[in-house]
C-alpha positions in Angstrom: -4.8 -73.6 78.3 -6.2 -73.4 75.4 -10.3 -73.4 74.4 -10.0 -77.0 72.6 -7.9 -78.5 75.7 -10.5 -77.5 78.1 -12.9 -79.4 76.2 -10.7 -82.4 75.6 -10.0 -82.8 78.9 -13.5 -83.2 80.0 -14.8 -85.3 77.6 -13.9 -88.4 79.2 -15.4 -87.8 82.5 -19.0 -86.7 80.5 -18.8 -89.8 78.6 -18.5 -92.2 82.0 -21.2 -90.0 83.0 -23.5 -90.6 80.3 -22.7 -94.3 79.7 -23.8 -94.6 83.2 -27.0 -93.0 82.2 -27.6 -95.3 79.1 -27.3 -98.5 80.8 -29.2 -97.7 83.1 -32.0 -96.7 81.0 -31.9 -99.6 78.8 -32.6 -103.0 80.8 -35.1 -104.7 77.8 -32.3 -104.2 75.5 -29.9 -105.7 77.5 -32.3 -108.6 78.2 -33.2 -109.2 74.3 -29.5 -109.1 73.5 -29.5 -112.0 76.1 -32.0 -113.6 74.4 -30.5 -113.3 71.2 -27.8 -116.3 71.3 -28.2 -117.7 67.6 -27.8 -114.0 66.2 -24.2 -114.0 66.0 -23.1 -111.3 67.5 -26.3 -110.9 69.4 -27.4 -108.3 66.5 -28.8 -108.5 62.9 -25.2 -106.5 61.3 -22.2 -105.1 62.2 -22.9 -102.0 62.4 -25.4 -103.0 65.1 -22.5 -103.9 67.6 -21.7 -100.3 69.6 -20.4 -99.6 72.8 -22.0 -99.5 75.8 -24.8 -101.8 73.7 -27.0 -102.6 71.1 -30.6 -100.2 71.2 -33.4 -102.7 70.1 -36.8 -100.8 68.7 -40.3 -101.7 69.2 -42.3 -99.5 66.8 -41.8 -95.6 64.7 -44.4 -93.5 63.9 -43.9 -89.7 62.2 -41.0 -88.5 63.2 -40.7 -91.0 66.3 -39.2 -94.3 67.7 -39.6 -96.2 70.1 -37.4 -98.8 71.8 -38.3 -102.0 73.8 -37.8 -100.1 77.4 -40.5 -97.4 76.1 -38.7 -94.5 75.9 -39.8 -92.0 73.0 -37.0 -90.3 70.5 -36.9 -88.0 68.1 -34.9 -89.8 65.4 -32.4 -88.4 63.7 -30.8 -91.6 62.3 -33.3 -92.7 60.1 -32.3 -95.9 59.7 -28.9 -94.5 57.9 -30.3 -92.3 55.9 -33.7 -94.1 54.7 -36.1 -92.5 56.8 -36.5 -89.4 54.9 -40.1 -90.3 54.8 -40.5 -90.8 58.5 -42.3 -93.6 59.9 -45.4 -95.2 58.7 -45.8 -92.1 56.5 -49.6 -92.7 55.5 -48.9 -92.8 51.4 -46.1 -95.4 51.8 -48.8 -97.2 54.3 -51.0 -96.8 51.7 -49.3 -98.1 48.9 -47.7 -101.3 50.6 -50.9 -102.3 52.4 -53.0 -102.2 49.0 -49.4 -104.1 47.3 -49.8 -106.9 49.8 -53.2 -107.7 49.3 -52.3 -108.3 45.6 -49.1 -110.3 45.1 -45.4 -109.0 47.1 -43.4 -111.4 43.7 -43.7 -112.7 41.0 -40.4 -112.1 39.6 -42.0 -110.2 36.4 -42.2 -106.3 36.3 -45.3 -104.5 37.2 -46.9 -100.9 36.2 -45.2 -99.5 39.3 -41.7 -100.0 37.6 -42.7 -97.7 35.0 -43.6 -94.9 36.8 -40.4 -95.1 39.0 -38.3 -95.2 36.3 -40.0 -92.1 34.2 -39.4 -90.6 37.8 -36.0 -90.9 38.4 -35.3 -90.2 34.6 -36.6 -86.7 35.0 -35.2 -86.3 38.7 -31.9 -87.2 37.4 -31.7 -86.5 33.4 -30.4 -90.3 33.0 -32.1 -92.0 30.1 -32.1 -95.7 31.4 -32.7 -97.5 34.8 -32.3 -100.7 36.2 -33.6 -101.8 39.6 -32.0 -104.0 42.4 -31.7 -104.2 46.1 -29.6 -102.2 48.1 -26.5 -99.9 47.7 -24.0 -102.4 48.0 -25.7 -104.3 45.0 -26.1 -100.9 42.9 -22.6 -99.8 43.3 -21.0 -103.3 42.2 -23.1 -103.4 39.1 -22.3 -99.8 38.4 -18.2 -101.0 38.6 -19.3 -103.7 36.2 -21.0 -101.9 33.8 -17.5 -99.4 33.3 -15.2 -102.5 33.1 -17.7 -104.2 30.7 -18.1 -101.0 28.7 -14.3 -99.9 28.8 -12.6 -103.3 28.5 -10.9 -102.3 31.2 -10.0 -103.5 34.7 -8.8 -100.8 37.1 -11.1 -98.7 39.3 -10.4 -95.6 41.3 -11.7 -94.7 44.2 -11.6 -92.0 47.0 -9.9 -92.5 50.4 -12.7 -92.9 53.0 -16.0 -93.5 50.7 -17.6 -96.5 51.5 -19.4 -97.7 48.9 -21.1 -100.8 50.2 -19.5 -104.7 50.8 -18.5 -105.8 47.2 -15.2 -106.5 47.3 -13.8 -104.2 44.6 -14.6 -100.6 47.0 -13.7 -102.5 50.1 -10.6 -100.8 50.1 -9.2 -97.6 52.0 -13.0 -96.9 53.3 -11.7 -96.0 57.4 -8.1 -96.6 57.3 -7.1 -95.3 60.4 -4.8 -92.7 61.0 -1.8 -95.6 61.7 -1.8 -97.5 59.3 0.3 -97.4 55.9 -1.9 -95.2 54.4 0.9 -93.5 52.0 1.7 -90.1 51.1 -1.0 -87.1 50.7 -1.1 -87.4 47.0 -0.6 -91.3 46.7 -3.1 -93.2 49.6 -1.9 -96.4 49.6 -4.6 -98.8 49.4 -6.2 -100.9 52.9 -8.2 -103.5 52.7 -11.6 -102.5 54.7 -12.2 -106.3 55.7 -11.1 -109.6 55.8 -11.5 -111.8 52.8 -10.8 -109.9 50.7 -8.2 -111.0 47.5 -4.7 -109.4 47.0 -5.6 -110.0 42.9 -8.6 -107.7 43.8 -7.0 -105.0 45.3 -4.4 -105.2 42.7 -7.4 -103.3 40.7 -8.2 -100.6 42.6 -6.1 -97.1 43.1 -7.0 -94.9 45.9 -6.9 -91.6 45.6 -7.9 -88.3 47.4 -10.9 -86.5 47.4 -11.0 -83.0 46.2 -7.5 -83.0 44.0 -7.9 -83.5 40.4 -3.9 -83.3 40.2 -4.0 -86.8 42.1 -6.2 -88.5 39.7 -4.7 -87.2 36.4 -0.9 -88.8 38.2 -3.1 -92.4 38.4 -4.5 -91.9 35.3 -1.0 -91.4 33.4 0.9 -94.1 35.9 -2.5 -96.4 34.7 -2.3 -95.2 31.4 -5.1 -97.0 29.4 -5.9 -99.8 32.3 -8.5 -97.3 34.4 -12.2 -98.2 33.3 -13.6 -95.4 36.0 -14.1 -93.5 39.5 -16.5 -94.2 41.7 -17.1 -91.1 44.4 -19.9 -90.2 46.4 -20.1 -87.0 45.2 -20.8 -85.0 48.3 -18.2 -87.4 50.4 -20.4 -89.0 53.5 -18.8 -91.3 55.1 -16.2 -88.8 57.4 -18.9 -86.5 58.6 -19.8 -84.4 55.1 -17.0 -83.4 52.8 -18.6 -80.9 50.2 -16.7 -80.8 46.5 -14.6 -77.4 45.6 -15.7 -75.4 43.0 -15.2 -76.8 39.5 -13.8 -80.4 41.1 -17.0 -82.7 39.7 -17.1 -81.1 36.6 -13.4 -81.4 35.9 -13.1 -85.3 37.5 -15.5 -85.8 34.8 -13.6 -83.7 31.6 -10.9 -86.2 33.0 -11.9 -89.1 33.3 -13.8 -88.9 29.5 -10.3 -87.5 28.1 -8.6 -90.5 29.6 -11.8 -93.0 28.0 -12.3 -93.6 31.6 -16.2 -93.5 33.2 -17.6 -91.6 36.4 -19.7 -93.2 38.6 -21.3 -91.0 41.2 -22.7 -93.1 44.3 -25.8 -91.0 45.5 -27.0 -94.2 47.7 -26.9 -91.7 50.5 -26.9 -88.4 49.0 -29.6 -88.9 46.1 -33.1 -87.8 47.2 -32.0 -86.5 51.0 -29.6 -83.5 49.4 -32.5 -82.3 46.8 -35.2 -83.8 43.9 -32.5 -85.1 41.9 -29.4 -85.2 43.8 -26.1 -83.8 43.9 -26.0 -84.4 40.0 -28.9 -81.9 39.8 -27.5 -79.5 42.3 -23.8 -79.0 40.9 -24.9 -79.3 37.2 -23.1 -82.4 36.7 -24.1 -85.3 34.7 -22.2 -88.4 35.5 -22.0 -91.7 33.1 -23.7 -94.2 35.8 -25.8 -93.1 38.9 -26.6 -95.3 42.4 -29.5 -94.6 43.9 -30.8 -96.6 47.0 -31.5 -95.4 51.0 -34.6 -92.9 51.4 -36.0 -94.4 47.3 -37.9 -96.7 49.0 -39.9 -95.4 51.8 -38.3 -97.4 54.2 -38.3 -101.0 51.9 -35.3 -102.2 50.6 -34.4 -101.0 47.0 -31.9 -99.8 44.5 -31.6 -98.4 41.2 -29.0 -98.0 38.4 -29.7 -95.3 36.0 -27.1 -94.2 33.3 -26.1 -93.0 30.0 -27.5 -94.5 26.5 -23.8 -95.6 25.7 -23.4 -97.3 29.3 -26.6 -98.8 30.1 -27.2 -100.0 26.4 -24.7 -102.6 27.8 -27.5 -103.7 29.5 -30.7 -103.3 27.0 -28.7 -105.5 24.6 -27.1 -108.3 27.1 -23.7 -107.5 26.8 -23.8 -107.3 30.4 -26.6 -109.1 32.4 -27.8 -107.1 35.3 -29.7 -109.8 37.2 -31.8 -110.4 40.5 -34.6 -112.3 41.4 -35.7 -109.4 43.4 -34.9 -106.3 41.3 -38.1 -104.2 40.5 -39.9 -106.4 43.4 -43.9 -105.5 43.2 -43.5 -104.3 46.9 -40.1 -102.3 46.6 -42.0 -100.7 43.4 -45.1 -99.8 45.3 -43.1 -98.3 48.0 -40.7 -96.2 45.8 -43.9 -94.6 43.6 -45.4 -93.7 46.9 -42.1 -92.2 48.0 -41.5 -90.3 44.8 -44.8 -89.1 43.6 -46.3 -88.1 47.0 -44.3 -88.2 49.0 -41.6 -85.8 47.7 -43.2 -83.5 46.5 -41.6 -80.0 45.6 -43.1 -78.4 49.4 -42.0 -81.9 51.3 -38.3 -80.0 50.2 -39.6 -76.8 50.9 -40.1 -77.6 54.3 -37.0 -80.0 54.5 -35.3 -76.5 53.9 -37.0 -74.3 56.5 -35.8 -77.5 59.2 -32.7 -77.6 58.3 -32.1 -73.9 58.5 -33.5 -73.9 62.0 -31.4 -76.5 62.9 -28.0 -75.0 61.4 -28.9 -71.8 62.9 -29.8 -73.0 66.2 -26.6 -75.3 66.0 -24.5 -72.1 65.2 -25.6 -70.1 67.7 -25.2 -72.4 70.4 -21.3 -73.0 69.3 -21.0 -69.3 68.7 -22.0 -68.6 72.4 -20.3 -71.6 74.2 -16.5 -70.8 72.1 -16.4 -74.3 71.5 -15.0 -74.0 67.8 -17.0 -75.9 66.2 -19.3 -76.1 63.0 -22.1 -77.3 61.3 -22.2 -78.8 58.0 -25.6 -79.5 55.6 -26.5 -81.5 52.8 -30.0 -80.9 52.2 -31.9 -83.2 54.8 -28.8 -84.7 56.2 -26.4 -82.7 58.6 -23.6 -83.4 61.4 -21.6 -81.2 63.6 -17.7 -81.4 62.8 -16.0 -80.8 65.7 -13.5 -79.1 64.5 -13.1 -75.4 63.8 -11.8 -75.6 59.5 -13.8 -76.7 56.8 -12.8 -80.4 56.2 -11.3 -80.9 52.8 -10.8 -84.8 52.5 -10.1 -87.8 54.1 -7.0 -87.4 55.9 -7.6 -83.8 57.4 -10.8 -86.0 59.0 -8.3 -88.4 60.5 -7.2 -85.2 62.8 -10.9 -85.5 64.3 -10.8 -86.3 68.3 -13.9 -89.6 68.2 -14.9 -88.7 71.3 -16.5 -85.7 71.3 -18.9 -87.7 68.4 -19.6 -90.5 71.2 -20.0 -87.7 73.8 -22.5 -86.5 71.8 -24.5 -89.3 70.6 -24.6 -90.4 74.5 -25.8 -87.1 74.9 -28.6 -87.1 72.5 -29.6 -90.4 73.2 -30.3 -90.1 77.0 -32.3 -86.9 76.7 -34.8 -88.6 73.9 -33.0 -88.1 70.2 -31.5 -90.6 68.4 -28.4 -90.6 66.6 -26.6 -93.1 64.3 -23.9 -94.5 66.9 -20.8 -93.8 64.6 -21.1 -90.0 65.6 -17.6 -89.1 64.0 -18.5 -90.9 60.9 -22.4 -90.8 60.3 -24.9 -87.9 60.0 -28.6 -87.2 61.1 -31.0 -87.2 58.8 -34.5 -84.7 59.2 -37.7 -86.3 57.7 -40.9 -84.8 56.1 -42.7 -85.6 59.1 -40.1 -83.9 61.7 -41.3 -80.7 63.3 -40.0 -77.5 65.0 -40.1 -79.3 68.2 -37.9 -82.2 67.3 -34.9 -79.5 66.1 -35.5 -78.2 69.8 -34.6 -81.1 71.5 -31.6 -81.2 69.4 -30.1 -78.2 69.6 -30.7 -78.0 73.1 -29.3 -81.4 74.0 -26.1 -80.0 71.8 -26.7 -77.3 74.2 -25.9 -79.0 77.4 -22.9 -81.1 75.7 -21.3 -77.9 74.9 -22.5 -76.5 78.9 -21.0 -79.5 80.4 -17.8 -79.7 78.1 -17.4 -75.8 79.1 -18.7 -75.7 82.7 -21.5 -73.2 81.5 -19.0 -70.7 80.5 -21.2 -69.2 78.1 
């Protein structure tokens, strides 16, 4: 029997085990779900809804939360992916408390916007910004802005990023590994929900990460019809997918040589993999840039940033990039704080030093234990693929046993660190404020997953 079967066979057994453990633990949360009858679904999203049940937080401070039954945890999801600030991180305090005091809308830009946007401009050598509200909204006016600026209606996109709930990129974001996904080099396209239109899906052609070849064949079977490609361009929604050599760089010769547009959705990426992204890090300049997540300090904000030729679309009013609460006084308070002291260039300095002690430690432990499996980095952001090769794209993610991710998140939770729930899918996140302690507990909880998957055989 092989290494891997050993482990398969007793995940289920440590997965009862710890279930047990996390009900037990958690009678307030059960109680406020109770409570909570006019919240459909008993939660505030989706994403909310995990098995056994919904964790409900009282209050975060540094690199802490704390939930409603009073336990203390090192948090690792950070709010998926916002957190990179920590909690009540005294300059975003700061900032909001003095913002309040004065005016949270007016609907009218404020000095704050400024000094963001001359910010991000030099974080991300993109001339013009816009500001709005989330990912989701900065992604769909980035797909508007190539269609308006190409006069063209087709987008690509890559098998398994998700970039937000617009309906033209909810396709083929988890297609599981049964459905009619297609051949390797043609992903046939899934809806990712309900609602949305056949005429929309129509639009959109799926297409692989990592393989140029693929999107040069749906440029030439689109010939003339593709206005872009949106990617995220470290892929983050199946664990962490890094590009091959020369693969952003070309999708982009490509695209241009085809009058096609790149998009590069940094929503999650953006400020947690470095200063100014994965743009800065690989050398790569795309057309249009989505920024959102860790910008504002914990508060709700986006941003649009882009070439002269695209975002011109938007200085003149060829397209009209609206909201009543882009640039909000608050949002802009938050993100200066965020930006200016908050990451500074030793807040990355020490993101780096953390991160290496948690790879390291990681490595070690899965070294010792045989259990064949890795750890993969993206600046502040991290997760351990359980599986023993580098992952290339989408579909060799698909081969990925979900278990050992809930096994593990069970695992983390009930000895005090918290995890996003999706553990095949999502990734932690390390904070300024996290400390040497906090890795610790994480790599030694990994620890007695890998113990208890391999009866100590270490």
């Amino acid at each position: 029997m092989t290494a891997t079967s050993v482990l398969s066979d007793r995940l289920d057994s440590v997965i009862e085990q710890e279930t047990e453990a996390f009900v037990a633990r958690q009678p307030q949360s059960r109680a406020h779900a109770s409570r909570a009858q006019h919240l459909a679904g008993r939660v505030t999203s989706s994403w909310q809804i995990t098995e056994p049940q919904a964790v409900w937080i009282d209050h975060g401070a540094g690199s802490k939360i704390y939930d409603v039954d009073g336990f203390e945890y090192s948090d690792f999801h950070g709010g998926y992916g916002v957190a990179l600030a920590g909690h009540a991180h005294p300059a975003v305090v700061a900032a909001v408390r003095d913002r309040v005091g004065r005016g949270t809308h007016f609907a009218q830009p404020t000095e704050d916007a400024i000094v963001v946007a001359d910010d991000l401009a030099d974080r991300f050598d993109q001339p013009l910004w816009r500001f709005a509200n989330s990912g989701t909204e900065a992604t769909m006016d980035a797909v508007h802005l190539i269609r308006a600026a190409t006069g063209r209606d087709r987008i690509l996109k890559v098998e398994g990023c998700y970039h937000g709930h617009h309906d033209s990129v909810e396709v083929s974001v988890l297609p599981e590994a049964d459905d009619p996904i297609g051949p390797p080099d043609r992903p046939r396209g899934v809806p990712d929900n309900t609602g949305i239109p056949a005429a929309i899906m129509d639009l959109v052609t799926v297409v692989p990460f990592n393989d140029l070849e693929a999107v040069e064949r749906a440029l030439l079977r689109h010939r003339d019809e593709v206005a872009g490609m949106i990617l995220e361009p470290i892929m983050m929604n199946a664990g962490i997918i890094h590009p091959v050599d020369g693969y952003l760089a070309g999708l982009r010769d490509l695209l241009h040589r085809h009058g096609a547009l790149l998009v590069f959705d940094e929503v999650k990426t953006g400020l947690t993999v470095g200063p100014g992204g994965v743009s800065r890090l690989h050398g790569v300049n795309p057309d249009v840039i989505c920024l959102a997540k860790a910008m504002g300090g914990g508060i709700s904000t986006a941003a649009v940033g882009g070439s002269e030729a695209v975002m011109s679309l938007i200085a003149d009013g060829r397209y009209e990039q609206v909201g009543t609460f882009n640039g909000n006084p608050l949002a802009m308070a938050a993100a200066r704080a965020m930006l200016t002291e908050v990451l500074t260039p030793e807040a990355y300095q020490r993101l780096d030093r953390l991160t290496a002690r948690m790879s390291d430690g990681l490595q070690d432990v899965f070294d010792r234990y045989a259990v064949g499996w890795r750890v993969v980095t993206a600046g502040a952001k991290g997760c351990v693929s359980f599986l023993p090769d580098p992952i290339r794209d989408f579909r060799d993610f698909l081969t990925l046993d979900g278990r050992y991710g809930h096994a593990h998140w069970l695992v983390q939770h009930n000895r005090s660190a918290f995890l996003p729930p999706w553990g095949k899918v999502e990734q932690w996140l390390l904070s300024v404020q996290h400390t040497d302690e906090d890795i610790d507990r994480f790599v030694d909880n990994c620890e007695h997953l890998a113990s208890q998957l391999t009866a100590g055989e270490a």
